[in-house]
N, C-alpha and C positions, 0 to 999 in steps of 0.2 A: 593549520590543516585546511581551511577554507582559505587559502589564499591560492596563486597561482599556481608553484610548487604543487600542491595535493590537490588543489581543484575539489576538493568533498563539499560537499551543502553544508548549510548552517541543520538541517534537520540528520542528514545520519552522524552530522559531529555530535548532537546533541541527543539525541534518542537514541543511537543505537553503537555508540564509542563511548560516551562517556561513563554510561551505566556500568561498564563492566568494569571500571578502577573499582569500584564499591564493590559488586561483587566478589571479586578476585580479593580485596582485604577483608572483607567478614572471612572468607571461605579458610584464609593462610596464617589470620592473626594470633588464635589459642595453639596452634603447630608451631607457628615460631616464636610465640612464647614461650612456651615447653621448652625447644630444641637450642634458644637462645641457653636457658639455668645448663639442661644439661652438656649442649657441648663447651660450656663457658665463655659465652660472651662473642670471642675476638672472631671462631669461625663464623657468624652470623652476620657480625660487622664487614668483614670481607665478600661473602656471600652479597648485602647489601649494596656495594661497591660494583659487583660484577653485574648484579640486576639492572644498577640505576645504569650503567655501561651501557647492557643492552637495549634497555628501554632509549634510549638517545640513539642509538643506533638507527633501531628500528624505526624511531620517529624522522632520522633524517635520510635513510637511503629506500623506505619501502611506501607505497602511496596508498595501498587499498585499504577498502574499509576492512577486511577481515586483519589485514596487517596491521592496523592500528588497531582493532579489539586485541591484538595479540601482545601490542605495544602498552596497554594501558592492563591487560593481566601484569605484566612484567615491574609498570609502579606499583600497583597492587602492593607485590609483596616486598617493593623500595620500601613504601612508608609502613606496611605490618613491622619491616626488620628496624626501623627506627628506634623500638625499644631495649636493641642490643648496644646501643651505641653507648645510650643512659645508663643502662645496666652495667656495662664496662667503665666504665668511669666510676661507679661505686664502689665496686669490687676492687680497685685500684688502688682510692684513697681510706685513709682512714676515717671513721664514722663521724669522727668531730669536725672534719672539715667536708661534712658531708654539702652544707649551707653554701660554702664559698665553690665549692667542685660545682653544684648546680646553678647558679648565677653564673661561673665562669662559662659554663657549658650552654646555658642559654644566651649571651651576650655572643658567641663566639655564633651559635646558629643565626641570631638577631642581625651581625654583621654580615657573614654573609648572604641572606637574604636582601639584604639593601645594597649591599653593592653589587649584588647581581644584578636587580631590580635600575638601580643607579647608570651601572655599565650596558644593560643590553638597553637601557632607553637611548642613551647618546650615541652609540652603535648605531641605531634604528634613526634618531631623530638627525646626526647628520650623513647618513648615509655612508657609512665606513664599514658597514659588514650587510650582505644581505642578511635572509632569516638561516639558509641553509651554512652560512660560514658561522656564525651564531652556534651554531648545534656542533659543529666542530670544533669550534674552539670550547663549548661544554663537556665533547668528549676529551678533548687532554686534559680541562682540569680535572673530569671523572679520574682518569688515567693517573695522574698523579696521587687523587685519594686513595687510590684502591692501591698503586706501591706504598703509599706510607702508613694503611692499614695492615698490610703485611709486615710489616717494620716493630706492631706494636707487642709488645710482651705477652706473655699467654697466663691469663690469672691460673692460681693453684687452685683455687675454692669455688664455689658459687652456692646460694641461698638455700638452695632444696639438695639438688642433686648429687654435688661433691662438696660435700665439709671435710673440715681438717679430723684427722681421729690422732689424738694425743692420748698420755696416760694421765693426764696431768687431772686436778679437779675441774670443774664448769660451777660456775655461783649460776643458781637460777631464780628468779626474782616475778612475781607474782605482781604484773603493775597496778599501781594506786592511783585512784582517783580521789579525788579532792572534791571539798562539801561546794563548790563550784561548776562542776560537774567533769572539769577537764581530766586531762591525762597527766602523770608523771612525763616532767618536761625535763627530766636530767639527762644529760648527755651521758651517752653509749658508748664503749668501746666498738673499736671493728669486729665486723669477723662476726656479728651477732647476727642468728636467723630466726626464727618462732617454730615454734612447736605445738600441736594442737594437740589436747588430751581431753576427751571429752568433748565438755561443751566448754570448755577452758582453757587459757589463753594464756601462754606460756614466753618470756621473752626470755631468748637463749643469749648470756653476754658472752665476750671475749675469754679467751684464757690467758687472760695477761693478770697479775698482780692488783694493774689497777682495777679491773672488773670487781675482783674480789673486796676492793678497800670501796668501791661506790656501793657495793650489794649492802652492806651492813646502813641498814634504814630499821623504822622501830617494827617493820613485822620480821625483820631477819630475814637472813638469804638461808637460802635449801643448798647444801652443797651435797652433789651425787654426782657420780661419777660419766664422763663425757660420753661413754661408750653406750649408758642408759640412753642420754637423750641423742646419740647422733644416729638418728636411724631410717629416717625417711629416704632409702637408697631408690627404690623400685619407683616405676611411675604410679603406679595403684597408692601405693602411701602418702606419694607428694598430692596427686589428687585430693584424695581423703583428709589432708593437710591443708590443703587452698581451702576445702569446699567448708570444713569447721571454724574457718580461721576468715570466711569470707559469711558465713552467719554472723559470728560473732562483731564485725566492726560494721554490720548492716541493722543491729537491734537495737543503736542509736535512732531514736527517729529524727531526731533533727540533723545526723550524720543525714539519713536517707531523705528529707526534705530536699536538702543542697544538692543531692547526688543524683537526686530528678532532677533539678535545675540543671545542671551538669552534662545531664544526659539531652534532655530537651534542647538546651540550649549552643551546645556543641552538633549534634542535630541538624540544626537551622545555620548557622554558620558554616557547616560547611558547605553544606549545599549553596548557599552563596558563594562562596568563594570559590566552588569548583565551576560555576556557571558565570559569574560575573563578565568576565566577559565575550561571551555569546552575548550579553544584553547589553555589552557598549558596544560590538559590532552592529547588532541592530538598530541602534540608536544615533551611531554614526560610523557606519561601514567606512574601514581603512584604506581603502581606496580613494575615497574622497577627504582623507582628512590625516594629518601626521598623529599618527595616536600616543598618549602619555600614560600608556598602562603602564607602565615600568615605575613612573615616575610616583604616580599614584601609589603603587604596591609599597613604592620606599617608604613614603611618606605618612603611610598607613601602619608599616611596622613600628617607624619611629615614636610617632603618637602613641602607638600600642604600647611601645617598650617605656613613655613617659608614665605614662596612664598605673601601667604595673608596677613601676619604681616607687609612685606616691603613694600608693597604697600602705607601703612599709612605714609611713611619717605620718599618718592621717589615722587621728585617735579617735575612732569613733566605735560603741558597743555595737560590734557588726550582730551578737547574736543575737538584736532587742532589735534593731534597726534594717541588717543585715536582706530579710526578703525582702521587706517594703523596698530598697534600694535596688533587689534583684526586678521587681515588677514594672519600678517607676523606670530604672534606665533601660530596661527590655521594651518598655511601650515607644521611648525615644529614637533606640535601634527601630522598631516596628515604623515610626514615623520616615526615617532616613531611608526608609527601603520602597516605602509607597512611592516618598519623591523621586527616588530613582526608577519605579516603573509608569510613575504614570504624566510626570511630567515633560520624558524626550529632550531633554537638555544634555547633552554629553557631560557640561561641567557640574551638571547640579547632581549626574550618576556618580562623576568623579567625589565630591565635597559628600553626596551621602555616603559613600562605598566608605569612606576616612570615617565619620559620625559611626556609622555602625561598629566598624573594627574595634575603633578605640572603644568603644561603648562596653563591645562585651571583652577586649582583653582585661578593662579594670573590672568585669564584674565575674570573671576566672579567677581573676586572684585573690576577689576577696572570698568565692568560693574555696579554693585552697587550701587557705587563712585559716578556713572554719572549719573544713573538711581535718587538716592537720593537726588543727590544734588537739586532740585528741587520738592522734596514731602515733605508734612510735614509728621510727623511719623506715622501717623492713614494710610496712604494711601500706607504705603510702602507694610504689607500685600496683598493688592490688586491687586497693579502693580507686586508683587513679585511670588503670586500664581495668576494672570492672565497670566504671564509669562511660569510660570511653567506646568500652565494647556494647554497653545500653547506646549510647548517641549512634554505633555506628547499625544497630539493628532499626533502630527507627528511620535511620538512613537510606539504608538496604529498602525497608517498607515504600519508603516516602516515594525513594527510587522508580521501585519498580510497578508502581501503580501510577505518578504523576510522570515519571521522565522517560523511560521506556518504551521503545516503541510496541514491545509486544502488550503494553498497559495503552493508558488513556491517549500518551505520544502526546500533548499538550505542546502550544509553541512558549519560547522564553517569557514572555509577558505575562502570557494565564501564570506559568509558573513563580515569579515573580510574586505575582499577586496573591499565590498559595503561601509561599513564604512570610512574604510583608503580613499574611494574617495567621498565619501560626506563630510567630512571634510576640503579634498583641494578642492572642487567647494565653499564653506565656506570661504576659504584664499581667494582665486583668485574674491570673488564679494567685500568681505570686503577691499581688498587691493585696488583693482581699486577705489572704493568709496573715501579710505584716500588718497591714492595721489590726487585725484580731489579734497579736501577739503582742502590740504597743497598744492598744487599752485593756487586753488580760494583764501586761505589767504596769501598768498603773491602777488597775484596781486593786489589786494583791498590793501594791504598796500605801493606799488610799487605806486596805483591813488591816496591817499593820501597823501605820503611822500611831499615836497616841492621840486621844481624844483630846482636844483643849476643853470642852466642857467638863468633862469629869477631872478636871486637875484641883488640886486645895489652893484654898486663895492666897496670897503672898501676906503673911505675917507682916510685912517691913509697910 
C-alpha cells in the first residue's frame, strides 16, 4: 500500500487503515460464532471464502484510503470466520480422531503459510511477478478454495444448535476429577455436546453402544432419555448454556492464571505481527533494498512449527515450572523486540522478529497443554475463543488509544517500544508468580518429608 501502486503514507497505512482489521473482528467475532453452530459450519466456511475474495480484490483494484478501510473491514470477518473452518472439521470426524483431525489441520495451515511466504518471496526477489500480478494470482487460488468449499458435505448436527433427536437412551456422565487435580482423560465418543444445569456441568456422550459400555465407571452413568437433555434449540438457551458452562471452566484458578497469559500475551503478538512490517519499511524502505519479508515470515512459522512439536517430547512439570517458563521466555521475547526497535539493523529486526515468534509459539502450547489438560474436548473452543476474545479486547484497547489516529497516532517506533515494554511487565508478573509457586512446592514438600531426627536408631 505504500508503494508506487497505492502511493498511501506510512502514517494513514498505519493509523488510520490498519486499526479497523481490529475493529471490524471484535465487532463480527460473537455473530459469527453463533451463526457459524447454527447454520452448521460449511455456510460460514464458504461465506469466509467469498470475504477473503473480496478483500483481495479490493486490495488490488481500489487505491483510497477509505477503500482500504473497507478492504481491511472485509479480513475483519476473513479471520472472525476462521473458527468455522475448525469447527467443520470436528463435526466431520469422529471424537477419537479428534488429536490427529487437529495436527492434520494445523500442518495443512502451517504449509500453506510458508509456501505462500516461500513463493511470493522468489516472485518478488527475482522479479517474476510484480505486487499487483501477485494479488491475482492470490485471487485464483481464493477462487479455487471457495469451489472446493462448495464441494464439501453439509454436517447433520452441530454443538448447541442442531443435535441429533433419537428415541434411543443418552448415558450421562458427571466428570471426575482425580486427587491430582486434573480431568477425566477418557476418550469420547462423537456426537458429544455439554449441557449446563445449574451451576453444573454436564457431559452429553454419543448414542452409540460404545458411549454406554465407557459410561459404566465407579459413580455409574445416569441413563435418561435423549429428548430430556436435547434441548438448548433457541438462542436464549444456548446463551444461558455458554455463559454457565464458561463460569464453570473459569473457577479453576490456575485454568484463569494461563488464560491471562493467553490473553495478554496473544495481545502483544499480535500487534507485532500486524505492524511488523511498517518497522522493517522504516528501517530499510523497499525502495532501497530487495526485501526478505516472505522469507522471514517462512522461517518463522517453521521455527514456530519446531518449537510446538517439541513441546509434546519434553517432560517437564509444566504446572510447578510452567509460569516461571511463561515469565522467563516473555522477558526474552521482550529482549528481541527492543533489538528490533532500537537498534535499526534490517537483519537484527529480521533474527529478532524469528526469536520472538518462536518464543511465544512454544509458550502457546504449553499454555494449551495446561489449559486442556483439564477440559473435555467440546469445551476447549470456548476456553480457547474466550481467551482469544480477552486478547483481542485488549487489542481493540491498545489499538485505539496507541495506533489510531483518532487516539495518541504515535509513529511505529514509539509503538514498538510500547510493546517491547508491555511484554517485559508480562515477564516480570509471570516470573514473580513462578518463583512463588516453586518455593510454596518446596516448602509443602520440606513439612511433609519425615524428620531424620525424630527417627529410632538402627538396632543392627
Amino acid at each position: 500500500m505504500t508503494g508506487p501502486d497505492k502511493n498511501l503514507t506510512t502514517e494513514q497505512v498505519t493509523n488510520h487503515i490498519f486499526p479497523v482489521w481490529t475493529y471490524s473482528y471484535i465487532c463480527v467475532l460473537v455473530p459469527v460464532f453463533l451463526l457459524t453452530d447454527w447454520l452448521r459450519y460449511k455456510p460460514v466456511v464458504v461465506f469466509q471464502c467469498v470475504n477473503l475474495f473480496v478483500t483481495t480484490a479490493l486490495l488490488l483494484w481500489l487505491k483510497s484510503v477509505p477503500a482500504m478501510q473497507v478492504m481491511q473491514f472485509f479480513y475483519g470477518v476473513v479471520t472472525a470466520s476462521e473458527v468455522a473452518y475448525f469447527s467443520y472439521i470436528y463435526s466431520v470426524v469422529d471424537l477419537k480422531r479428534y488429536r490427529k483431525a487437529t495436527s492434520y489441520s494445523r500442518s495443512v495451515q502451517l504449509l500453506g503459510n510458508t509456501v505462500g511466504s516461500v513463493l511470493g518471496q522468489l516472485l518478488v526477489s527475482f522479479n517474476l511477478m510484480s505486487y499487483n500480478n501477485i494479488l491475482v494470482f492470490t485471487l485464483v487460488l481464493t477462487s479455487i478454495a471457495l469451489l472446493t468449499s462448495c464441494l464439501l458435505p453439509m454436517p447433520q448436527q452441530s454443538m448447541y444448535f442442531h443435535r441429533k433427536h433419537t428415541g434411543q437412551k443418552t448415558v450421562t456422565e458427571f466428570p471426575q476429577r482425580h486427587d491430582d487435580g486434573t480431568g477425566d482423560t477418557t476418550e469420547h465418543p462423537s456426537g458429544s455436546t455439554l449441557s449446563f444445569n445449574g451451576d453444573e456441568n454436564v457431559e452429553r456422550r454419543g448414542e452409540t453402544e460404545d458411549a454406554a459400555e465407557k459410561g459404566k465407571d465407579e459413580k455409574g452413568p445416569q441413563v435418561v432419555d435423549s429428548e430430556e437433555l436435547v434441548g438448548a434449540e433457541t438462542c436464549g438457551k444456548v446463551l444461558l448454556q455458554l455463559w454457565g458452562d464458561f463460569r464453570q471452566c473459569y473457577s479453576s484458578r490456575e485454568l484463569l492464571y494461563w488464560s491471562v497469559w493467553w490473553a495478554m500475551a496473544t495481545c502483544g503478538y499480535n500487534q507485532v505481527i500486524n505492524y511488523v512490517q511498517v518497522l522493517w519499511e522504516h528501517v530499510q524502505p523497499s525502495q532501497n533494498f530487495t526485501v526478505y519479508n516472505g522469507g522471514v515470515e517462512a522461517a518463522s512459522n517453521l521455527f514456530g512449527a519446531a518449537a510446538a512439536y517439541s513441546i509434546g517430547f519434553t517432560e517437564v512439570r509444566w504446572e510447578q515450572w510452567g509460569e516461571l517458563a511463561l515469565g522467563g521466555f516473555s522477558g526474552l521475547g521482550a529482549v528481541g523486540l527492543f533489538l528490533m526497535t532500537f537498534m535499526g539493523n534490517i537483519w537484527v529486526c529480521y533474527i529478532g522478529y524469528i526469536i520472538f515468534k518462536f518464543l511465544y509459539m512454544l509458550l502457546i502450547t504449553i499454555a494449551m497443554y495446561q489449559i486442556a489438560a483439564d477440559l473435555t474436548m467440546e469445551r476447549y473452543a470456548l476456553v480457547f475463543g474466550a481467551n482469544n476474545f480477552g486478547a483481542l479486547v485488549l487489542q481493540t484497547i491498545i489499538t485505539s488509544v496507541v495506533v489510531d489516529g483518532k487516539g495518541l497516532g504515535l509513529d511505529i517506533k514509539t509503538q514498538f517500544t510500547i510493546y517491547s515494554s508491555y511484554f517485559m511487565v508480562i515477564a516480570v508478573v509471570f516470573s514473580l508468580r513462578g518463583m512463588f509457586i516453586i518455593w510454596r512446592a518446596q516448602r509443602s514438600s520440606k513439612d511433609f518429608s519425615p524428620s531424620v531426627k525424630n527417627e529410632p536408631p538402627d538396632c543392627e
